[in-house]
N, C-alpha and C positions, 0 to 999 in steps of 0.2 A: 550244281550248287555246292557239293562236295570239294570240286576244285577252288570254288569261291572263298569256301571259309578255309579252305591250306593256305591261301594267299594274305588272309587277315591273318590268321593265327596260326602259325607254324605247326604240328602235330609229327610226333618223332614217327618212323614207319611199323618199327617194332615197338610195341607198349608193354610194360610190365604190369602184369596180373597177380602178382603177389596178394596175400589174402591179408599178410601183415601189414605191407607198405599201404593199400587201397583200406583196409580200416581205420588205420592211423589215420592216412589223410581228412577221413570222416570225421572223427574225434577232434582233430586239429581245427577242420569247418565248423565246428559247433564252439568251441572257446577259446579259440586263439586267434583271431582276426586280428592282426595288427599291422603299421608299417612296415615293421621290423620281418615280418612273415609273409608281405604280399609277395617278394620274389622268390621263396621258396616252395608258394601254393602256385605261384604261375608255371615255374618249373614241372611240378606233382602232374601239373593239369595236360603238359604239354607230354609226357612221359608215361602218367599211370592210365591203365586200362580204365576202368572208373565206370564201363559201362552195365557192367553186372549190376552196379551197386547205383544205379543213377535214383531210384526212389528213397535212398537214406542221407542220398549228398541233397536233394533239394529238400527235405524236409531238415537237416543238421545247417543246409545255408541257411534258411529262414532262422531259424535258433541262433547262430551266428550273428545274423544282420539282428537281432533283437537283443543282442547285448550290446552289440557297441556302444559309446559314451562320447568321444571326442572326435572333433574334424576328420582329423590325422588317420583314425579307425574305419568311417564312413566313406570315406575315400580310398580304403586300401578294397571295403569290402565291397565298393562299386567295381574296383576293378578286377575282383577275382568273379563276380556275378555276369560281367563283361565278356571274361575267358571263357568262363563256360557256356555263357552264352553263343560267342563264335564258334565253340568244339562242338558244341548237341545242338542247336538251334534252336528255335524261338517252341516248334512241337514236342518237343523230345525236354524240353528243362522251364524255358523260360514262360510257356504259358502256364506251367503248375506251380512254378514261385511264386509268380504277377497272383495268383490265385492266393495261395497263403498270405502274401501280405496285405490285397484286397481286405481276406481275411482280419489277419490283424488290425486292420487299418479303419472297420467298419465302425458305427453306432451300437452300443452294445441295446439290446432291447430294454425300456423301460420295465415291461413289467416283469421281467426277471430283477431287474435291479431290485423293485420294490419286496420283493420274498425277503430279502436279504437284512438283517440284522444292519443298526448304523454305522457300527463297528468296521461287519466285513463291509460295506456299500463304500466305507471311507479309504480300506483297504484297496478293494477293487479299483477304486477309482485314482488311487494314486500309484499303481502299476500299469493301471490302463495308460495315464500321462506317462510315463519314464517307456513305457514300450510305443506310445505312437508317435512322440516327438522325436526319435531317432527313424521310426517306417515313413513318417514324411521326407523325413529329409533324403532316405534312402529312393523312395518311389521316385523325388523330383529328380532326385539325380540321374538317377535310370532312364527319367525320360528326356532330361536334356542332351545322353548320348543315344539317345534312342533304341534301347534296349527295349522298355514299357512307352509303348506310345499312347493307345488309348485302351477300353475294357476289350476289345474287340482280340488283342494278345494276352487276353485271361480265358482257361479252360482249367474246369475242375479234373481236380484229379478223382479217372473211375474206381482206383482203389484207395480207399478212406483208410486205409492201414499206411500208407505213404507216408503220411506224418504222425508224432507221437499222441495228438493229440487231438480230440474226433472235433470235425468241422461241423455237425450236424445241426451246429447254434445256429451258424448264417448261411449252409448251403440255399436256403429259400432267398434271404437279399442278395445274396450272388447271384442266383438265379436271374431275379429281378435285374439284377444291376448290367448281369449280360445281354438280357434280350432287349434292354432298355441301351442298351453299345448297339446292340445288332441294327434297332429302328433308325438310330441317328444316322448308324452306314447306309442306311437303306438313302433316307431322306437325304443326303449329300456330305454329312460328315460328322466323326464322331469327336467327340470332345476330349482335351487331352486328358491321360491318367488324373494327374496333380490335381487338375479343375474339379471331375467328379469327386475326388477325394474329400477336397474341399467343402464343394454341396453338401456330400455328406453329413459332414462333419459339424458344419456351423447352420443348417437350414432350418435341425431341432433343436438347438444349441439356447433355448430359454435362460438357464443360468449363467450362459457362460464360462460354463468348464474348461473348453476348448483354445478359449483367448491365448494360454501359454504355449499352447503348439503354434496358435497364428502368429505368435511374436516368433520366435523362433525361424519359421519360413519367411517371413518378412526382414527378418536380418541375414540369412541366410542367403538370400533369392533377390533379396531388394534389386538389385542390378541387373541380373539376368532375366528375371520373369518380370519386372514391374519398373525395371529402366528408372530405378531411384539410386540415387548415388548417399556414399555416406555421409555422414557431418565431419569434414574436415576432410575430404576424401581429394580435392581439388589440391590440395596443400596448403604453405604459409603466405599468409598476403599480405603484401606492406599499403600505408596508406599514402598519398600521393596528397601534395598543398592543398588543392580543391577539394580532399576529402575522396575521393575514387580509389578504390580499390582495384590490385594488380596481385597475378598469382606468381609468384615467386618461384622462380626458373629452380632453382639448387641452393641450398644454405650448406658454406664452409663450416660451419659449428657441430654440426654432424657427424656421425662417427660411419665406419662403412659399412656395418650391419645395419640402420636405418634408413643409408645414403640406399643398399642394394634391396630393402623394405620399401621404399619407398617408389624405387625403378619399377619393382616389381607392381605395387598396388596401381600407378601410372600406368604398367601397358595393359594390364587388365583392363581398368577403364576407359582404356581408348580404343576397346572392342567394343564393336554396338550390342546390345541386348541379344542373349539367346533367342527369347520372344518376339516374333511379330506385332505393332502397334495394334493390329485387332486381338491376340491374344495378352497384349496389356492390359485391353481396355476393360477385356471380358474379367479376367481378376479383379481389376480395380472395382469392378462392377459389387461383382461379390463382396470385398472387402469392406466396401463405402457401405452396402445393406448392413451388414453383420457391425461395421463400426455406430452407428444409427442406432441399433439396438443396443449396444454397451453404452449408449450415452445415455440413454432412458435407465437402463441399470444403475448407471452412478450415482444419478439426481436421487433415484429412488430411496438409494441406499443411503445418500448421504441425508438424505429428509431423515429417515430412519435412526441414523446415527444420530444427529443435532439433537431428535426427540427423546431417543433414550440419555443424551446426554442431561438435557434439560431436569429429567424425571430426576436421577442419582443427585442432580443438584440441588435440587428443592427437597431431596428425604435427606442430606446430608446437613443440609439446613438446619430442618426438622430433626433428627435423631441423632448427630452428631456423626454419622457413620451411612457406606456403603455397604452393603450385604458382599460379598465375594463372589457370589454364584454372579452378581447382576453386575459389579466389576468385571469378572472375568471373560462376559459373554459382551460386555462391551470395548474391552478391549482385544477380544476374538475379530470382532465388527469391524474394529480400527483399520488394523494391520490388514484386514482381507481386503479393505474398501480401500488403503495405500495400496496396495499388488493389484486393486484391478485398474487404477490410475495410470499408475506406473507401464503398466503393459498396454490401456487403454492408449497413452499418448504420443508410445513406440509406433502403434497401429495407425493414429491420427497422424503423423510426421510423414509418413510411410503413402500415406495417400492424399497430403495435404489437406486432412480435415480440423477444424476446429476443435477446443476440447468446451464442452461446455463451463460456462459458471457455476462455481459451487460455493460464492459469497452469499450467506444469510443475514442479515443484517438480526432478525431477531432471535435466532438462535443463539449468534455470538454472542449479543446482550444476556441472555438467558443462560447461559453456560458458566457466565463469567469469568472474567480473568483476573478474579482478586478485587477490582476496584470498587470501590463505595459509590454512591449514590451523590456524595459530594462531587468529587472528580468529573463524574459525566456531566454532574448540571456546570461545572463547569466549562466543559468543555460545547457544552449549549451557550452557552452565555462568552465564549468566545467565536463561537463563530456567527451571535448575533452583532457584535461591537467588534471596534478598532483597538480596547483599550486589554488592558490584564487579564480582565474578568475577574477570578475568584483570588487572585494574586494578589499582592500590595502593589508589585512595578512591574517591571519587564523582566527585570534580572532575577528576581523571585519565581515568575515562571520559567522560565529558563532553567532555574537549576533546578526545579522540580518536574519538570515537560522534557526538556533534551537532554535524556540521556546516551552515551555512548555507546554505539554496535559494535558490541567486541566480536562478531566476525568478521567486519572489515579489520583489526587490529590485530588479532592472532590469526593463526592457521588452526582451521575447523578441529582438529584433531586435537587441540588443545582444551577444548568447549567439552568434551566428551569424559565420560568417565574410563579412569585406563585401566579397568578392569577386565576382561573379556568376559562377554555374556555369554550364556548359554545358549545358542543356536535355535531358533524357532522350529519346532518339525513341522509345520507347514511349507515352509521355505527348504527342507531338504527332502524334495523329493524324490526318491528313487534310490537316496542313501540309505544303506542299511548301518545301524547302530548298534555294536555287538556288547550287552551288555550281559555280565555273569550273573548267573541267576541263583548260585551259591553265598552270594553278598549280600546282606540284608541290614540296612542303617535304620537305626529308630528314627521315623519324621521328627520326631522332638527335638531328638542329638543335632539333625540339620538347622532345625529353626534358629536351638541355642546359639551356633554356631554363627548363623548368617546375622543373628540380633547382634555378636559381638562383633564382626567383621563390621556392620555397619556403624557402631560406635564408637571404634577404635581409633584412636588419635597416634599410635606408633606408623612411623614413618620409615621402611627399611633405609633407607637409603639417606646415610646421615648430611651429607653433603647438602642433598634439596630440605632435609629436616634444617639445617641451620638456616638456609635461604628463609623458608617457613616462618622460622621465628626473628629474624630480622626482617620480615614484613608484617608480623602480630607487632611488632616493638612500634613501627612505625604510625600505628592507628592513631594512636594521641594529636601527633601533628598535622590530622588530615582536617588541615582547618580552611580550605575550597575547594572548589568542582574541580579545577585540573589537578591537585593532588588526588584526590578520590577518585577519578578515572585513573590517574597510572597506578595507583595501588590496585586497579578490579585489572589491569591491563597485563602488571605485575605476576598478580597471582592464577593468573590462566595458565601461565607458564612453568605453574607449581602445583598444577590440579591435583589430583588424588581424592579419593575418597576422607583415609586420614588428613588430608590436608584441610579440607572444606569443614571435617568435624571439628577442628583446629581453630578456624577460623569462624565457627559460629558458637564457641566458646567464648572466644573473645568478643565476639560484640554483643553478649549478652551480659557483658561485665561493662558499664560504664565507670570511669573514674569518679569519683569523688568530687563535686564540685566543677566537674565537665559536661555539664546539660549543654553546653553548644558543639556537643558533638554527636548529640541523636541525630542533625540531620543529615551530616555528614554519613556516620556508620549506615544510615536508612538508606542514601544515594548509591553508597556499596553494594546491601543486600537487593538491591532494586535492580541496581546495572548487574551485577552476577546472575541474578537469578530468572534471568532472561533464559539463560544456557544452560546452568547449573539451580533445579528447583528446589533440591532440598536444601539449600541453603534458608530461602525467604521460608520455608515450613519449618524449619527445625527453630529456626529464631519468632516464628510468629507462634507457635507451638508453647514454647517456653514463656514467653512475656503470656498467653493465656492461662497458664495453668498461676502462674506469678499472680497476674488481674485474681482469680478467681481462689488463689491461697489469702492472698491479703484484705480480699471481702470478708473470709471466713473468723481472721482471727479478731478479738476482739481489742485486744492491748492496743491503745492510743499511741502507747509511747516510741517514738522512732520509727513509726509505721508512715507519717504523713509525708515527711522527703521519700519513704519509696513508693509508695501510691501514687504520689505525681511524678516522680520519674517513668512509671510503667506507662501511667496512661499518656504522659508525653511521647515515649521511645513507639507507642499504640499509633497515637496520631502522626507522628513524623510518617511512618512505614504507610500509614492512610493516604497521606497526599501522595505518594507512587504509587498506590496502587497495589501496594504488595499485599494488606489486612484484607483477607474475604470479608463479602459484607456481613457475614451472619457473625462472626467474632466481634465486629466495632458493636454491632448493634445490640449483641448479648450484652456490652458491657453499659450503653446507653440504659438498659430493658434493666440492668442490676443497681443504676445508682437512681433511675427513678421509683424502683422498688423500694430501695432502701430510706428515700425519701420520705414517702406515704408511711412507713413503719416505723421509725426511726426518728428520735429527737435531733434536728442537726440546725448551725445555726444559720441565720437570714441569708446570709451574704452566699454559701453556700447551695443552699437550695436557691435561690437565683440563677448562680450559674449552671445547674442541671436542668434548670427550667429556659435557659437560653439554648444550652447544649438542642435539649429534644425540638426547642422550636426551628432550632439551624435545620434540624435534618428531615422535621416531620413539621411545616408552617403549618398556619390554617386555612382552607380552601378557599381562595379567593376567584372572584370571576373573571373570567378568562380577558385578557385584552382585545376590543376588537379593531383590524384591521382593516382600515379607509380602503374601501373598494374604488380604483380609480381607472377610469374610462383608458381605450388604449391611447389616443389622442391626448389625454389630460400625462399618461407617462412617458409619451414620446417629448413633449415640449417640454417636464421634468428632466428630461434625460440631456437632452441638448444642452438645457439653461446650465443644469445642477451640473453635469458629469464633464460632458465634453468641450464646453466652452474654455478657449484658451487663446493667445494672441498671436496663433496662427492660423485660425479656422473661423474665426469669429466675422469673416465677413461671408463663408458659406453659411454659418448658423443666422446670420441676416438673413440671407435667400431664403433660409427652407421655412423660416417664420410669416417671410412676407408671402410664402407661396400659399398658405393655411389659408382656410375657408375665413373670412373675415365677413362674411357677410351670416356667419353662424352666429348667434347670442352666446351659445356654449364655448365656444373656442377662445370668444374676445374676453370673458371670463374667467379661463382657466389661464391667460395670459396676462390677465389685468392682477390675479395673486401671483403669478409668476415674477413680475417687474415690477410688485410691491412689497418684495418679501427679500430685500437684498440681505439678507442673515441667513438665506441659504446657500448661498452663493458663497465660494472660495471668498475669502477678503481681499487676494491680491488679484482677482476678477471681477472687483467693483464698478472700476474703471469702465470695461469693457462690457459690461449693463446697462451704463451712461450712455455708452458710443450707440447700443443696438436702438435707445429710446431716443436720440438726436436722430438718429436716421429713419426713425417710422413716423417723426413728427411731421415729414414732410406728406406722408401718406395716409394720418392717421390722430388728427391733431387733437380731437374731441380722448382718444385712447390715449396722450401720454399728459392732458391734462388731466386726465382723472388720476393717473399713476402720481404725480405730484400731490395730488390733494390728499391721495390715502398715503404716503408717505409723511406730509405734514401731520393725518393726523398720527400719522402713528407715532409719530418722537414725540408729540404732545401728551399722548396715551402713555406712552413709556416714563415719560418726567412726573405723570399725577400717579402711575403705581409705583415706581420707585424699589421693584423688586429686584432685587442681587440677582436671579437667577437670569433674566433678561438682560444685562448688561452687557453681554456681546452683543445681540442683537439691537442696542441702541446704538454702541458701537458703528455697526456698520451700516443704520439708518441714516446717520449723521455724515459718514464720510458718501453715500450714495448722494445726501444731496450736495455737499460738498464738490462733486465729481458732477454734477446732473449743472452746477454754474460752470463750473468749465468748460463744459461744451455745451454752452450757450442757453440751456432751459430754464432756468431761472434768473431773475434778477437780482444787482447787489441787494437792495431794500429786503428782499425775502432771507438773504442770508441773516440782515444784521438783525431782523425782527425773531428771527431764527436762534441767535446768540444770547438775544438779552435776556429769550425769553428761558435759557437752557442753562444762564449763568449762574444759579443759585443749584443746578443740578449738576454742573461738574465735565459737562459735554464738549465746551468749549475752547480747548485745545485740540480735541480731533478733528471739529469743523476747521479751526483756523488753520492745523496741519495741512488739509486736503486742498483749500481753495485761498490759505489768504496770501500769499507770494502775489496773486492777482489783482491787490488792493495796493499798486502803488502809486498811483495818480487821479488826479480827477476826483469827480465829487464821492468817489468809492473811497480812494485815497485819503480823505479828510474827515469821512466818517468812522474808517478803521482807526487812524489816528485819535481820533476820541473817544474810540469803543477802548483802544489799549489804554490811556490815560486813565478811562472811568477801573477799566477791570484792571490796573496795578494798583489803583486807591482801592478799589472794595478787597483786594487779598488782604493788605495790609490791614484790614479793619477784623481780619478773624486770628482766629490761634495762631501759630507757627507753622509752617508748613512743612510736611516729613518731607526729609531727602530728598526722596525720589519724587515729589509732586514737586518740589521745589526744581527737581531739571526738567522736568517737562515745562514748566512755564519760563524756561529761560531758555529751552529749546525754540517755543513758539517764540518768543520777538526776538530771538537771533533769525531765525526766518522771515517773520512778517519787517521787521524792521529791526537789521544788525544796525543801523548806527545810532542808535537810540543809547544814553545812557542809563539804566534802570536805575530807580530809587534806593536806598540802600533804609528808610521807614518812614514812618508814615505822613511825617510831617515834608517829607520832601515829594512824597505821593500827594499830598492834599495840596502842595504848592501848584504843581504840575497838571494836576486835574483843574484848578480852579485857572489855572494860563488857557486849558482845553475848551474850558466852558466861556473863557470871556473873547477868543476868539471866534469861537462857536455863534454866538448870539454879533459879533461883528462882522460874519457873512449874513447869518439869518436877518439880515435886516428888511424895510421896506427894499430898496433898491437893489436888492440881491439879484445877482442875472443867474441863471442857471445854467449849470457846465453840462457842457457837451459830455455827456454820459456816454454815451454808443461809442463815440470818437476817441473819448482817452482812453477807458475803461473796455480791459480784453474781455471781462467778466457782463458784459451787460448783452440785452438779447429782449426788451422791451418789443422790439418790432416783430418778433418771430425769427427762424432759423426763414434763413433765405436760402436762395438753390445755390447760390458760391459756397456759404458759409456750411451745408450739409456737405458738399462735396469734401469741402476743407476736411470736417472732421473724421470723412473715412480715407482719404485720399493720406493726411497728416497725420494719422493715427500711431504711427510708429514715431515719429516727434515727442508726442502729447503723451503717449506710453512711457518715452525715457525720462518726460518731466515729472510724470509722477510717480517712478520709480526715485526718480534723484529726492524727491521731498519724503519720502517714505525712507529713505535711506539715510537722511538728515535727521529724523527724528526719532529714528528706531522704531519702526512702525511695527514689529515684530512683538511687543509687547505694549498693551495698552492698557496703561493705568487709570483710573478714571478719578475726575480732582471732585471733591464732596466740600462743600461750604454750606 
């Protein structure tokens, strides 16, 4: 075996025994492990005698391998642990290191911890982390070259003076932890070092202390031990027409340190894994439990968080103020609950797990973000409707809804304060901080100091100070939304703490006679203050203390223009969202106080009595909601949603496929195809087409649909209400459309007209169906109907404008070659030629015109099977024609004519 290990590792024949060079070398194993030293210690190893002393080199390695810090270190000092490993062998060095690190490497016992002050517990526990996240990485290493394979290459060492430091804490889980190696060897195999380590470490692991060390091995190891590659490890990918992605061979743009960076990270990972897929799985195994258990941690914590958040906000409310102690310890909460995220989703990426959700919907509302109570019911009341909601237009919500992300517009680093903070000692673990303890600063001298630092408006640097001030100069003229975003877009680029003081100066100074520029300056503080918070505070800050000076004073004079500037500049910053609600509403809870106490006049207390009804109505009963059968919203849904004239002969099918032998269905269909005002308007038409073609199947079902149609335009003419005027609208053109294709006769129309001509209706009927009255005894009757109705306009007032082209729309339609009257004496000629030809057909001997024959519009007989077929087979015909009359008449807007 002796020959074995000369062949690994070369050993000179004569060694030197020097007492100075072999103690030195010890010295040098205890704090100088570096790259720079691993060929000097390989040298020492191959050279110096070193065996007198082998109990001070394994106890000054382990000391050694417990300082290293960096890659570069951990690999120099696997490979001097290597050396010596082949020089003494696995009896003689390596089963008494593998012991010491075991050692380090263990659970420290609970109820030791507990003895311990919070103080040292805090201490201990943060050397504990800075020494075992460097023995993990050491142990793994050792066993990926198989130095430490499993516990079964750990033996205590029999003299406990070996090392500086007495093991007599965990000689007992050593124990344990051996003879529990030894069973596994017995039973067929023992588990690798790194795995048990593992167990260890995270099995008790309740708080998850440990997570930062599993981050670590998992970046570390990812490839070797668990066959996960990095993010972006494959290289740069271009994307291909169809959208495929392809790994990009070599980029020229590269320089040759990344070009031979990158060779380099390529042939690594075109090594297969250290691990075996069963010893991946086994990790993964472990990881996946232990990642399970951090996600129950996060929820927990973050229920935790939202709750104490909620609480500081409702005494903040109440008292105007956060305690510090209950600040600090929720901002302790914060950052801990970021770090376990943070490292949670390292771990989750690493094993393909999920991160849970951590959206509260009523926490967030509870927390709040500044906005008022106005804003959210607004934003209810938009996603009940199509329209504004709480807005006047579109463009009013708009400039107060979409605002600009200025991190898509700058570079992040711009968003941020450029001051450098003070380092979190949470986050610097293992760093030591050397601070003179001869230096003693009054906390007061600090505070003064930081009170003036924060409200200081000097700008070193005069260059960005002139920028500065020709961007203050510019505020006057930010009279819309794209100017007011490149001014927030502008001044990212000029952040500073003095800058932002600078800038909330100035919009605290409105011009003179510039009230249209609160909303302006508001869209500023809104869009900045997304990124930058002390802005919207220090300006909402000052307009309250403003509010609440100018309540106090009593002088009339020159107070009323700035009293309504305040509470304007109040409400502007309200509709963003910027005013927490407890400030609007102090100021609400101050002008109805002053109400009740105070002599003020009518008009005034009115509007403070409108104010509180806007934001505080009075309890009204709730709306309730037509519960409706699934059946009754499925034919909703067809009729109302998806009907269009390209599907509209599938939506026939699935209608005629409905139970019709149900009372309920034929009912929920008989409102459905009498209710044409729910219906798109330019999907009238094809309502018409669905009830032509169920007449043939269903004849008793679309004579009733006519009759509640008829009554309902009659019902609509005797209320006579404004707000129904769409819906007679598209009563009228439904039957209009319903003679078209064949379901009624001319007589129903014209009985239909005479009777709607004192209400206004009848231009939309003639719109839809009278192009079809040009022959026959249909022909002769509209010809009379126009003669009577150009005499009766002529007999009322003058007709507006615009009623006056709608009725010269309609007989350029029904009859372009007509010449209209130009009053009423040539109207009463022309009617009285109507009536005495009228009474020269009505005579005894009148023979009667073939109605069906001339007349496209007649249907006396019923829809026959040709004539059904016609109207779905021709439906794209009959579609463009009444697209063309719709388009003739401007059907886009319907004015309705009142006589």
């Amino acid at each position: 075996m002796d020959r074995k290990r000369k062949r690994a590792f070369q050993v000179n024949k004569s060694l030197d025994s020097s007492l100075k060079k072999n103690t030195a070398f010890i010295k040098r194993l205890r704090t100088a492990i570096s790259p720079a030293t691993l060929g000097t210690f390989v040298q020492e190893i191959r050279t110096l005698s070193l065996h007198k002393y082998l109990s001070e080199i394994i106890s000054a390695c382990y000391e050694g391998l417990c300082r290293l810090k960096s890659p570069g270190e951990i690999e120099a000092g696997v490979e001097i642990v290597s050396a010596l490993h082949q020089r003494f062998g696995p009896t003689e060095f390596t089963e008494f290191l593998g012991w010491l690190v075991g050692k380090g490497l263990a659970t420290p016992e609970k109820s030791l911890l507990k003895t311990l002050a919070a103080d040292v517990r805090e201490k201990e526990e943060k050397e504990r982390i800075t020494r075992q996240r460097v023995l993990l990485r050491v142990v793994t290493e050792l066993w990926l070259v198989g130095v430490l394979r499993t516990l079964d290459d750990v033996s205590r060492p029999d003299d406990l003076s070996r090392g500086k430091e007495s093991l007599l804490g965990s000689s007992a889980k050593a124990s344990d932890s051996k003879s529990k190696a030894n069973g596994a060897a017995k039973g067929g195999g023992a588990e690798p070092f790194p795995l048990e380590v593992l167990k260890d470490l995270l099995g008790h692991d309740r708080d998850h202390a440990n997570l930062p060390l599993l981050v670590i091995f998992v970046k570390a190891f990812g490839w070797d031990i668990l066959g996960v590659k990095d993010a972006g490890a494959e290289g740069r990918k271009t994307v291909e027409e169809d959208g495929a992605t392809l790994i990009t061979e070599g980029s020229t743009e590269e320089d040759e340190d990344c070009m031979a960076d990158s060779t380099t990270t390529d042939s690594i990972l075109d090594e297969p894994p250290l691990a075996s897929p069963e010893l991946q799985e086994r990790f993964r195994n472990i990881l996946k439990r232990y990642f399970e258990d951090v996600k129950a941690h996060i929820i927990r914590d973050q229920k935790a968080i939202s709750k104490q958040a909620r609480k500081d906000a409702e005494a903040y409310v109440k008292s105007g103020q956060v305690f510090e102690d209950r600040q600090a310890s929720y901002e302790k909460g914060l950052k801990s609950q970021e770090r376990l995220i943070s490292n949670a989703q390292i771990l989750g990426d690493a094993i393909g797990g999920e991160m849970p959700e951590l959206k509260d919907t009523e926490d967030a509302s509870a927390t709040g973000t500044g906005g008022i109570g106005l804003v959210k019911t607004g934003e209810y009341l938009r996603g009940e409707g199509d329209g504004a909601g709480i807005w006047e237009d579109e463009d009013e919500r708009r400039f107060y809804e979409n605002l600009v992300d200025l991190k898509g517009k700058v570079p992040g680093m711009m968003l941020e304060d450029g001051k450098k903070k003070k380092a979190d000692t949470d986050e610097q673990v293992g760093k030591k901080i050397e601070v003179s303890e001869s230096i003693s600063v009054d906390p007061a001298i600090l505070a003064a100091k930081a009170a003036e630092e924060d409200q200081s408006t000097a700008i070193a640097n005069k260059t960005v100070g002139a920028q500065v001030d020709a961007l203050l100069a510019r505020l006057p003229d930010l009279t819309n939304k794209d100017l007011v975003d490149q001014a927030a877009i502008d001044f990212c680029f000029l952040n500073s703490k003095a800058s932002r003081n600078r800038l909330i100066k100035a919009v605290q100074e409105i011009p003179k006679g510039r009230s249209d520029l609160l909303s302006s300056y508001s869209r500023l503080v809104a869009t900045l203050g997304k990124y930058m918070l002390d802005i919207p505070k220090g300006l909402v800050d000052h307009l309250d203390q403003e509010f609440r000076s100018l309540q106090r004073r009593k002088e009339k004079e020159f107070l009323g223009q700035a009293r309504l500037g305040n509470i304007r500049y109040l409400a502007e910053l309200t509709k963003f969202g910027v005013v927490p609600e407890h400030v609007i509403f102090h100021c609400l809870k101050t002008l109805k106080r002053k109400k009740s106490v105070q002599h003020i006049g009518q008009q005034e207390r009115m509007l403070i009595e409108n104010a509180v009804y806007y934001v505080d109505p009075p309890i009204r009963a709730a709306i309730q909601q037509k519960e409706r059968t699934p059946i009754d919203l499925f034919i909703r849904k067809l009729v109302y949603l998806d009907m269009n004239n390209r599907n509209y002969t599938k939506i026939l099918k699935q209608i005629r496929r409905l139970h019709w032998e149900e009372t309920e269905v034929v009912a929920i269909l008989e409102k459905v195809f009498s209710k044409p005002g729910k219906v798109k308007y330019g999907n009238i038409h094809l309502l018409a087409i669905l009830v032509s073609a169920l007449y043939r199947y269903h004849q008793d079902f679309v004579t009733i649909i006519i009759d509640n149609l008829l009554e309902y335009i009659v019902l609509g003419l005797e209320q006579n209400d404004f707000k129904f005027n769409q819906r007679r609208l598209a009563e009228v053109k439904y039957l209009g459309e319903l003679y078209n294709y064949r379901m009624v006769d001319h007589p129903v129309i014209f009985d239909t007209m005479y009777r709607i001509m004192t209400y206004g209706h009848v231009a939309n009927i003639l719109e839809t169906c009278g192009i079809f009255f040009n022959r026959g005894a249909a022909g002769k009757k509209l010809d009379y109907f126009l003669s009577f109705f150009q005499y009766y306009i002529y007999t009322k007032d003058t007709l507006p404008m615009d009623i006056e082209f709608i009725v010269q729309d309609v007989f350029a339609l029904t009859r372009p070659q007509w010449k209209l009257a130009s009053n009423l004496e040539e109207a009463s000629r022309a009617f009285q030629l109507a009536m005495a030809q009228d009474q020269k057909t009505a005579g005894l001997d009148k023979t009667v015109e073939p109605d069906e024959a001339d007349s496209d519009g007649s249907s006396d007989d019923g829809l026959g099977d040709d004539a059904a077929e016609a109207g779905l087979a021709d439906v794209d015909a009959e579609g463009e024609l009444d697209e063309e009359s719709e388009s003739e008449d401007e059907a886009d807007v319907r004015i309705l004519l009142f006589f």
